[in-house]
MMTF fields as JSON, N, C-alpha, C and O atoms, coordinates in Angstrom:
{
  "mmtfVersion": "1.0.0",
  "mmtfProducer": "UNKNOWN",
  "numBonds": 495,
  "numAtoms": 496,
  "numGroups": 124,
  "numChains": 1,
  "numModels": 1,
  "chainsPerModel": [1],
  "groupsPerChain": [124],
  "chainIdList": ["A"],
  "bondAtomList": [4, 2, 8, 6, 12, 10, 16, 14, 20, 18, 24, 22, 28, 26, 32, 30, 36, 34, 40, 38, 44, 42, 48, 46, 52, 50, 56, 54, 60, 58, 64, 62, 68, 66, 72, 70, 76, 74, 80, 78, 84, 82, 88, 86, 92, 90, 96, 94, 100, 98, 104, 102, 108, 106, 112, 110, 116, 114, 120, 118, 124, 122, 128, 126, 132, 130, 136, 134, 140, 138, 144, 142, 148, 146, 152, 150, 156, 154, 160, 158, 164, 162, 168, 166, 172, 170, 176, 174, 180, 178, 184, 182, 188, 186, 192, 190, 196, 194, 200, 198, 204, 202, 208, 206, 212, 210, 216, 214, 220, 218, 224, 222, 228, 226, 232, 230, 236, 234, 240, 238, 244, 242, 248, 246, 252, 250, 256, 254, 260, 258, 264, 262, 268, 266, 272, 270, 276, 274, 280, 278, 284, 282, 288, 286, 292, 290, 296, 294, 300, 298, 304, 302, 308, 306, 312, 310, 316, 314, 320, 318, 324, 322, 328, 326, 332, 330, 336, 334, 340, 338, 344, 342, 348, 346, 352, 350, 356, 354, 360, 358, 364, 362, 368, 366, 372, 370, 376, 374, 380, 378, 384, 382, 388, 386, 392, 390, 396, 394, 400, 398, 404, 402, 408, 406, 412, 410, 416, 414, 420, 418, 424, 422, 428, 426, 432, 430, 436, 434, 440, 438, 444, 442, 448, 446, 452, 450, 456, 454, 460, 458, 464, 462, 468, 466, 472, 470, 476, 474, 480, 478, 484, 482, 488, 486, 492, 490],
  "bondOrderList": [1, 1, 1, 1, 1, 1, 1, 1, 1, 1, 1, 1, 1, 1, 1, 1, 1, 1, 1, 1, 1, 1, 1, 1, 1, 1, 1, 1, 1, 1, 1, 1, 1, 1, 1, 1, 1, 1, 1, 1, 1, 1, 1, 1, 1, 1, 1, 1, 1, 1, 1, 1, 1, 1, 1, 1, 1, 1, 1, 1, 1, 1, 1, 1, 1, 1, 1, 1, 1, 1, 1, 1, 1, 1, 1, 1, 1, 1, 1, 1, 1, 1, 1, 1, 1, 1, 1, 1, 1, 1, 1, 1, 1, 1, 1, 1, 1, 1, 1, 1, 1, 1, 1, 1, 1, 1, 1, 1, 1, 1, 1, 1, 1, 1, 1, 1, 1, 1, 1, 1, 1, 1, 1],
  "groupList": [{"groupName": "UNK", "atomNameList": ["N", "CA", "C", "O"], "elementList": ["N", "C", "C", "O"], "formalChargeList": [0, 0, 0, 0], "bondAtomList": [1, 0, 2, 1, 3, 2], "bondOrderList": [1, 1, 2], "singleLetterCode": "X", "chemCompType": "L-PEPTIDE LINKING"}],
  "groupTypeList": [0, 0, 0, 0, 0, 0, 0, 0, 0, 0, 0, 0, 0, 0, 0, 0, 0, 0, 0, 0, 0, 0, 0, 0, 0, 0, 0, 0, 0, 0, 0, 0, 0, 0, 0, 0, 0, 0, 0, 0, 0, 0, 0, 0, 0, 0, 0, 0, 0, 0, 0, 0, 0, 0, 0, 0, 0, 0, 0, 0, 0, 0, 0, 0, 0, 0, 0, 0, 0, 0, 0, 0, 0, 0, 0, 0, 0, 0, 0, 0, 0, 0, 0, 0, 0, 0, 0, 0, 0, 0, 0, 0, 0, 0, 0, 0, 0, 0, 0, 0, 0, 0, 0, 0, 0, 0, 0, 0, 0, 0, 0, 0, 0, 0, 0, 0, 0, 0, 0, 0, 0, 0, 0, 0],
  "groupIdList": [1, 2, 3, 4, 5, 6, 7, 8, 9, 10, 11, 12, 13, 14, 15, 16, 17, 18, 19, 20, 21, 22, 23, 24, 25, 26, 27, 28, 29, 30, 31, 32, 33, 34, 35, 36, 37, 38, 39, 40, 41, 42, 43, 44, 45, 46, 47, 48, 49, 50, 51, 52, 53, 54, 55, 56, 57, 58, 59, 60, 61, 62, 63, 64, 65, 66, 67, 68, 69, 70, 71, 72, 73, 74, 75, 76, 77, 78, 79, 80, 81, 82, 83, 84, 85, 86, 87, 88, 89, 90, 91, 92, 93, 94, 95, 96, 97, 98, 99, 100, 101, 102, 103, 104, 105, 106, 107, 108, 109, 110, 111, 112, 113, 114, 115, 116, 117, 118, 119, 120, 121, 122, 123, 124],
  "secStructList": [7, 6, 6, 6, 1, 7, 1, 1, 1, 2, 2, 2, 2, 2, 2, 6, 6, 6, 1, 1, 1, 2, 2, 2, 2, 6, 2, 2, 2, 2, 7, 1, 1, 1, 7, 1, 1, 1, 2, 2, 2, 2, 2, 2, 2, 2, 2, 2, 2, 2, 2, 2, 2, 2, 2, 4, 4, 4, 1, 1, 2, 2, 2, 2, 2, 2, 2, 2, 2, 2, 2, 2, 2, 2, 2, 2, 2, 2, 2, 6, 6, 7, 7, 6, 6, 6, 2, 2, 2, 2, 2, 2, 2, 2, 2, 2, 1, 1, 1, 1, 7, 6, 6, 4, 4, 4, 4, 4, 1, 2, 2, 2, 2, 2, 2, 2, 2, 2, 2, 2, 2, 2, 2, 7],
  "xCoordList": [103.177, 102.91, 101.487, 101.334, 100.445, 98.992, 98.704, 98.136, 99.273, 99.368, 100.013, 99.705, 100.869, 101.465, 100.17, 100.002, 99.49, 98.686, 97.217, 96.774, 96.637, 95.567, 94.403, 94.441, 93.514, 92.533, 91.813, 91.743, 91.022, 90.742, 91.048, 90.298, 92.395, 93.295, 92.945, 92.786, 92.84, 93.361, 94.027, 93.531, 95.708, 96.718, 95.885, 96.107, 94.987, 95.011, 93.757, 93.615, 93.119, 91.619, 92.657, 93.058, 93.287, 93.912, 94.861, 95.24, 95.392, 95.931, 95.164, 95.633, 93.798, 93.163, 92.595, 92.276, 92.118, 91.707, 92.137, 91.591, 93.737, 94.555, 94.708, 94.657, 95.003, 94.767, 93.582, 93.549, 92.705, 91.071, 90.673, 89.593, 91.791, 91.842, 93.218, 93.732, 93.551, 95.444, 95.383, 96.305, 94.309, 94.095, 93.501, 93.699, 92.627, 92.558, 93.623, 93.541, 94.488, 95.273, 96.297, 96.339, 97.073, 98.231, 97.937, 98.746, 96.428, 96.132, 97.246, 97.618, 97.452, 97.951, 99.179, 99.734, 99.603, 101.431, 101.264, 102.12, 99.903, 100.029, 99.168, 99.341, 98.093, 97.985, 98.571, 98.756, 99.08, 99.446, 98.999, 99.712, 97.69, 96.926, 95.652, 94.793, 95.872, 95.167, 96.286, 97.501, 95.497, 96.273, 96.173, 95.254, 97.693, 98.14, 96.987, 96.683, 96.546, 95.628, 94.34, 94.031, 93.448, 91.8, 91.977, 91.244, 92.798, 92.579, 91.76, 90.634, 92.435, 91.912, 90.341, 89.663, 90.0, 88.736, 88.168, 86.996, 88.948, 87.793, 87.71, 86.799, 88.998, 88.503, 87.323, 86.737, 87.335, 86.104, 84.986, 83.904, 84.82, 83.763, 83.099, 81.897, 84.252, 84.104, 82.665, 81.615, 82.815, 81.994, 80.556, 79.81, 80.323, 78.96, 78.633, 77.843, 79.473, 78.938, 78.697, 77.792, 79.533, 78.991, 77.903, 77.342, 77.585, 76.115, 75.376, 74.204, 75.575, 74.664, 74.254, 73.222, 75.313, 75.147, 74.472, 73.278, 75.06, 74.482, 72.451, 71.602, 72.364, 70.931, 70.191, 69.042, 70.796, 69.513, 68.996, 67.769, 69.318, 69.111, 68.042, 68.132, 67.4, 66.31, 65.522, 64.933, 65.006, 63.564, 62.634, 61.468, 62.833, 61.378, 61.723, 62.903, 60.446, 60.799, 61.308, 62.469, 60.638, 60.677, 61.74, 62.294, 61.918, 63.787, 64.045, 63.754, 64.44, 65.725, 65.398, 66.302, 64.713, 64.349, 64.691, 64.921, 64.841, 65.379, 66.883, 67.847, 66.922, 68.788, 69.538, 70.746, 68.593, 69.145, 69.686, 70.758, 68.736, 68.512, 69.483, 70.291, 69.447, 70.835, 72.018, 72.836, 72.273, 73.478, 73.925, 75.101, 72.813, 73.381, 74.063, 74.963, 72.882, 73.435, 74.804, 75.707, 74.967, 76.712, 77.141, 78.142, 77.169, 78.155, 78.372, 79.359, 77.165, 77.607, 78.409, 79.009, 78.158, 78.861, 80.265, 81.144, 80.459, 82.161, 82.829, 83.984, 81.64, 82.566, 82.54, 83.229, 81.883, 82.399, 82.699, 82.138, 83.816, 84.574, 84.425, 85.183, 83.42, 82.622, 82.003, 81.579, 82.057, 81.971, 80.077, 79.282, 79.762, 78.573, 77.653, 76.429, 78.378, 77.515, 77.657, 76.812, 78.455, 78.176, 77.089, 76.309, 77.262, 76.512, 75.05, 74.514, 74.67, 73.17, 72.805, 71.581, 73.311, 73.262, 72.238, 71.162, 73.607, 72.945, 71.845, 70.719, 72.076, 70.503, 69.374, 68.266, 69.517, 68.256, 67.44, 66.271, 68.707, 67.839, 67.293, 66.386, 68.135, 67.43, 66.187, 65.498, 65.784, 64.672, 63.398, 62.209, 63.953, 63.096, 62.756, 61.805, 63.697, 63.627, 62.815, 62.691, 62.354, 61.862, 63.212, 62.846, 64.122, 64.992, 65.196, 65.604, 65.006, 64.734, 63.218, 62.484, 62.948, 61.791, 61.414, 62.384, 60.364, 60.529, 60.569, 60.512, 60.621, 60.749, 62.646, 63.254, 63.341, 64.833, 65.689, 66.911, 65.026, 66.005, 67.16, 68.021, 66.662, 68.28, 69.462, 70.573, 69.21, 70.435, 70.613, 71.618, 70.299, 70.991, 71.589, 71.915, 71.717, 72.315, 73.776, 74.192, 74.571, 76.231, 76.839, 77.242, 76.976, 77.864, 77.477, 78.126, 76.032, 75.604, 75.898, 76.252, 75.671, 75.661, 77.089, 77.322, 78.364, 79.782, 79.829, 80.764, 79.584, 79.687, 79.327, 79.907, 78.06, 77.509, 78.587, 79.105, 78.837, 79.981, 81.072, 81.611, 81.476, 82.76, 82.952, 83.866, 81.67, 81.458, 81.367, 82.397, 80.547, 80.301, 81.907, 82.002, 82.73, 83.594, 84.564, 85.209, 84.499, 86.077, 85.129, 85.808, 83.99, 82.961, 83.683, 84.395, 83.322, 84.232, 85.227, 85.848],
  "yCoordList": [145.726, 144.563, 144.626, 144.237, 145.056, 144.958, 145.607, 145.177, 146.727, 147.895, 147.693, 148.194, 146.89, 146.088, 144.812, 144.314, 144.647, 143.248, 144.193, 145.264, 143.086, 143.638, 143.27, 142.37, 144.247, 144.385, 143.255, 142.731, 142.758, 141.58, 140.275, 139.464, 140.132, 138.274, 138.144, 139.012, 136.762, 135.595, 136.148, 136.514, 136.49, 136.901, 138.487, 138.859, 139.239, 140.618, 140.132, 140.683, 139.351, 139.119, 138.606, 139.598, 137.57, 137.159, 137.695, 137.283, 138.967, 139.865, 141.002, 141.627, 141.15, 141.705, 141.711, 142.684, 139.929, 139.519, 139.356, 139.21, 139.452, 139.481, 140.303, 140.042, 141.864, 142.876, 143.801, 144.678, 143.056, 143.248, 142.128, 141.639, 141.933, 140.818, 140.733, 139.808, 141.707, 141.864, 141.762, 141.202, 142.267, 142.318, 141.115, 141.027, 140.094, 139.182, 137.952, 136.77, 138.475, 137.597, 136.973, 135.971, 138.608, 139.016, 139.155, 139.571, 138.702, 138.824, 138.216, 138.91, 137.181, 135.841, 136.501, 136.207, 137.421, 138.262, 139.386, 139.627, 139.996, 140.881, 140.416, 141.161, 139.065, 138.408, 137.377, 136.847, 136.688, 135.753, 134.595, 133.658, 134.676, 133.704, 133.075, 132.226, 133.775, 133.735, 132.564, 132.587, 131.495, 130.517, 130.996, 131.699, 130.565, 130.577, 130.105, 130.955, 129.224, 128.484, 128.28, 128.954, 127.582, 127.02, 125.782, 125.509, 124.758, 123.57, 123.267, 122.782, 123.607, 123.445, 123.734, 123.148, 124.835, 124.716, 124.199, 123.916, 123.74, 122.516, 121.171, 120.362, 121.016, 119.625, 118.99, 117.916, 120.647, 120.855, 120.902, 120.727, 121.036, 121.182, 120.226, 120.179, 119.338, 118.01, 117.145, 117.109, 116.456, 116.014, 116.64, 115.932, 117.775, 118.434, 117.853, 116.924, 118.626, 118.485, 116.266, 115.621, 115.911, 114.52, 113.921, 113.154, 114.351, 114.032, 114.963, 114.591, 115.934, 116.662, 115.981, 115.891, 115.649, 114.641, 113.726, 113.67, 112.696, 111.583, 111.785, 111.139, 112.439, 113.065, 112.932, 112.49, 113.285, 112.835, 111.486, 111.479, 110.827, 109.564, 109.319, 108.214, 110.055, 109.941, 109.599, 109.308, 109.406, 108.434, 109.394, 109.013, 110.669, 111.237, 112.663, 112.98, 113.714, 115.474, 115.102, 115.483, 113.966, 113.98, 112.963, 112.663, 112.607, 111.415, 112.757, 113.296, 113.609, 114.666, 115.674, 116.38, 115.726, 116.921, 116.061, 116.974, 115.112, 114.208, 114.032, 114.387, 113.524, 113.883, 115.077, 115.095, 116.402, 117.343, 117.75, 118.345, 117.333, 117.554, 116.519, 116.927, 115.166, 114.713, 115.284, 115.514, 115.611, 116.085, 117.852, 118.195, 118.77, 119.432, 119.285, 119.633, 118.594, 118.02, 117.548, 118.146, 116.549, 115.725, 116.758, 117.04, 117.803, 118.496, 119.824, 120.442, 119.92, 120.971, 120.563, 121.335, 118.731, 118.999, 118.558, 118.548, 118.171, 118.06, 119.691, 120.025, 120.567, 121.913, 122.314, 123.305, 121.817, 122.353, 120.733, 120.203, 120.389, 119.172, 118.313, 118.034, 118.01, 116.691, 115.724, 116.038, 114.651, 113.177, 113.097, 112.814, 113.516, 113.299, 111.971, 111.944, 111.187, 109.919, 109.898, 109.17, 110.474, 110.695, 111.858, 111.907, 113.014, 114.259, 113.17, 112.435, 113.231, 113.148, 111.652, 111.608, 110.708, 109.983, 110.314, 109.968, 111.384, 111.98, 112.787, 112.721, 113.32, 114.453, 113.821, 114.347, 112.84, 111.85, 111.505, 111.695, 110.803, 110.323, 111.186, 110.811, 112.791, 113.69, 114.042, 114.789, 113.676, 114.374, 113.265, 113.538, 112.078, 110.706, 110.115, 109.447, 110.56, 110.138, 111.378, 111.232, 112.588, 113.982, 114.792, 115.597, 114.597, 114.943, 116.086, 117.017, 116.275, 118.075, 118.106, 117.126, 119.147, 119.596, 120.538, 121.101, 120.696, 121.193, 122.649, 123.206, 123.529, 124.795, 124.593, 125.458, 123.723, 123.798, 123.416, 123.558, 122.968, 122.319, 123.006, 122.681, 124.31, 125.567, 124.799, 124.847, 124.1, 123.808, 122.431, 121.946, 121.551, 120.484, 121.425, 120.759, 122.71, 122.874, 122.908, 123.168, 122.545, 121.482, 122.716, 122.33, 124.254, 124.841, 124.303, 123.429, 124.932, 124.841, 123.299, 123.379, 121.984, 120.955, 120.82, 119.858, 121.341, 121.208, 122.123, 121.554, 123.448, 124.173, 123.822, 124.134, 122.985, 121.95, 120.776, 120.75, 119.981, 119.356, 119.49, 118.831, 120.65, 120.965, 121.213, 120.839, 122.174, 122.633, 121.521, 121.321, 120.53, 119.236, 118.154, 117.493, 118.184, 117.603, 118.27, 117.794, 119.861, 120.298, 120.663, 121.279, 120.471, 119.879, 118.788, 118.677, 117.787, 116.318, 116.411, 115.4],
  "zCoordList": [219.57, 218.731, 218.187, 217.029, 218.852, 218.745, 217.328, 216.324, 217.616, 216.271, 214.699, 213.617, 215.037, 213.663, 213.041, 211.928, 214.278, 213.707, 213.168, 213.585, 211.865, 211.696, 213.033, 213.873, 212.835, 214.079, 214.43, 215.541, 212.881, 213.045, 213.448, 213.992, 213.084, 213.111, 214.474, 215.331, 214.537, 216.004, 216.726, 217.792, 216.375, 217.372, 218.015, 219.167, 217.115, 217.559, 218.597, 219.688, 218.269, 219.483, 220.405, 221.014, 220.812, 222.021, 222.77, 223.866, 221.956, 222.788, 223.616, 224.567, 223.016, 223.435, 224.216, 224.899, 224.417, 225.68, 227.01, 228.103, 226.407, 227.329, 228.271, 229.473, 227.516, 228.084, 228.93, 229.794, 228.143, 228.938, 229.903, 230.234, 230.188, 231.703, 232.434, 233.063, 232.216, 232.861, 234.085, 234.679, 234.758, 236.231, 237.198, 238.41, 236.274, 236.825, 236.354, 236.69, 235.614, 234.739, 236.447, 237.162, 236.349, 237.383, 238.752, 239.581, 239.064, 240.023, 241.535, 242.481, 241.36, 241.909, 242.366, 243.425, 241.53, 241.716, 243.003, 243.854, 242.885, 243.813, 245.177, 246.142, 245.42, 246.549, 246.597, 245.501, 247.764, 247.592, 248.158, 248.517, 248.242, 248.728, 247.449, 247.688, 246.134, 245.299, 244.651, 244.845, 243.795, 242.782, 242.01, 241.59, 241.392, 240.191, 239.059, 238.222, 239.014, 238.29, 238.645, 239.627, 238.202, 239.058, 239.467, 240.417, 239.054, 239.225, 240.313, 240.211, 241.555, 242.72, 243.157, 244.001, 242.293, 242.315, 241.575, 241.823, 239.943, 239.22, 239.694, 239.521, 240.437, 241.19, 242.161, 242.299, 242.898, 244.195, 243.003, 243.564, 241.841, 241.627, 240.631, 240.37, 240.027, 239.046, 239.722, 239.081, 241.138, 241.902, 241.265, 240.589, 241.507, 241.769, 240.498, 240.328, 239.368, 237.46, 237.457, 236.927, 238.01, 237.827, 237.918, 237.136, 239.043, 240.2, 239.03, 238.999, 238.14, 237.883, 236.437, 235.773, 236.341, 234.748, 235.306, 235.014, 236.315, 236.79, 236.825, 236.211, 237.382, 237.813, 236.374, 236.354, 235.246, 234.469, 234.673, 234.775, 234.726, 234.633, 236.263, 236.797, 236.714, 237.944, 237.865, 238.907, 236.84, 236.297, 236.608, 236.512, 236.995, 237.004, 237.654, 237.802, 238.128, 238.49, 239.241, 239.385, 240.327, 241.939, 242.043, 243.101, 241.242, 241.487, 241.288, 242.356, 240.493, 240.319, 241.428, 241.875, 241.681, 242.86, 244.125, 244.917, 244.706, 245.815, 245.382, 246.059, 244.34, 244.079, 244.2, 244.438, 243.983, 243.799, 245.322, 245.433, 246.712, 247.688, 248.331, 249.166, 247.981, 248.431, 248.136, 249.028, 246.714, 246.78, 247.157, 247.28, 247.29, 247.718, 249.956, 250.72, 249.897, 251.502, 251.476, 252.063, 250.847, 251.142, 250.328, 250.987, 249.097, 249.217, 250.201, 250.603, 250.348, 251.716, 253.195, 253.943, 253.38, 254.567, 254.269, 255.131, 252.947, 252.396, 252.367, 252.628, 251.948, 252.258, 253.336, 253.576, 254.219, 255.596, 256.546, 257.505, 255.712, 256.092, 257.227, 258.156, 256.966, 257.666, 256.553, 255.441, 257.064, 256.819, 256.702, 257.599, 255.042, 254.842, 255.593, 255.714, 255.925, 256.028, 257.625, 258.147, 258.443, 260.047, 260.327, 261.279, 259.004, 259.595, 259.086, 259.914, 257.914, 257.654, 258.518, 258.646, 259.001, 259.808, 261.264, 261.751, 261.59, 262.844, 262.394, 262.888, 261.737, 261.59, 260.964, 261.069, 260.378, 260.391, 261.586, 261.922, 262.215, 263.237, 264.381, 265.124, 264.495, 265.436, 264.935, 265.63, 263.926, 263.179, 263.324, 263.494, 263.217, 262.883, 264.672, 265.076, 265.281, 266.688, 267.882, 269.098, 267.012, 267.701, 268.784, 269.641, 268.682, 269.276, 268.656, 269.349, 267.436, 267.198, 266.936, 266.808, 266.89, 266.239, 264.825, 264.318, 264.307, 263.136, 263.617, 262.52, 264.415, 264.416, 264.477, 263.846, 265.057, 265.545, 264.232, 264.214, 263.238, 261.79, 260.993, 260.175, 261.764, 261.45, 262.032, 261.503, 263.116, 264.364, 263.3, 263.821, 262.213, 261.706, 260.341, 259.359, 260.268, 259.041, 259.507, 260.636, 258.237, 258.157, 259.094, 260.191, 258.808, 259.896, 261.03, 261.606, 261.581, 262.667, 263.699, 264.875, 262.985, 263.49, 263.455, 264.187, 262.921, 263.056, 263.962, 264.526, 264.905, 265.723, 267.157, 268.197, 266.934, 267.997, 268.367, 269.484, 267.542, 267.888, 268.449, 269.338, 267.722, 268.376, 269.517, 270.252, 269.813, 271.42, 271.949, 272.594, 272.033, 272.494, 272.853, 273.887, 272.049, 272.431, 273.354, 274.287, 272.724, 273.817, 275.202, 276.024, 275.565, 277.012, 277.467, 278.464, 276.359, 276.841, 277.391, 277.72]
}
């Protein structure tokens, strides 16, 4: 078909693109743990672009540089599926109460403080 169309037209660029992406096209056919589509990941990622739109509006560097820092926190501990407002909760107050220290602040990052937990409960 490509060869009948002139090189230039619409139909001949979108077949082209097609073919110069066959492999990530068909990907999905030969794993099957790969989606069909992105949705799933434009949904995970609608949130972020909001907050990111939202963020102009900070009134200033250091409003957007504190927003930027909230939200990468609650979205990091939504990807590692915990309840932003229990994790930074607790790690506030280990921080505000000296119960960590500033050399230990690796141990409040979202894996780490979900690994702590966990251990902590199956103790319980």
């Amino acid at each position: 078909m490509l060869d009948q169309l002139f090189s230039q037209s619409k139909l001949a660029e979108a077949i082209n693109y097609t073919l110069n992406h066959w492999d990530g096209l068909t990907l999905f056919l030969r794993d099957g743990r790969v989606e069909v589509d992105s949705n799933t990941v434009e949904r995970s990622m609608r949130p972020i672009a909001m907050g990111r739109r939202n963020s102009l509006f900070s009134g200033s560097e250091s409003g957007a540089e504190s927003w930027a820092i909230l939200a990468s926190l609650v979205n990091t501990a939504k990807l590692h599926e915990l309840d932003p407002q229990v994790y930074l909760a607790d790690v506030l107050e280990r921080i505000i109460s000296g119960q960590t220290k500033s050399h230990q602040l690796r141990e409040l990052l979202a894996w780490n403080w979900k690994a702590r937990e966990l251990s902590a409960r199956e103790a319980a």
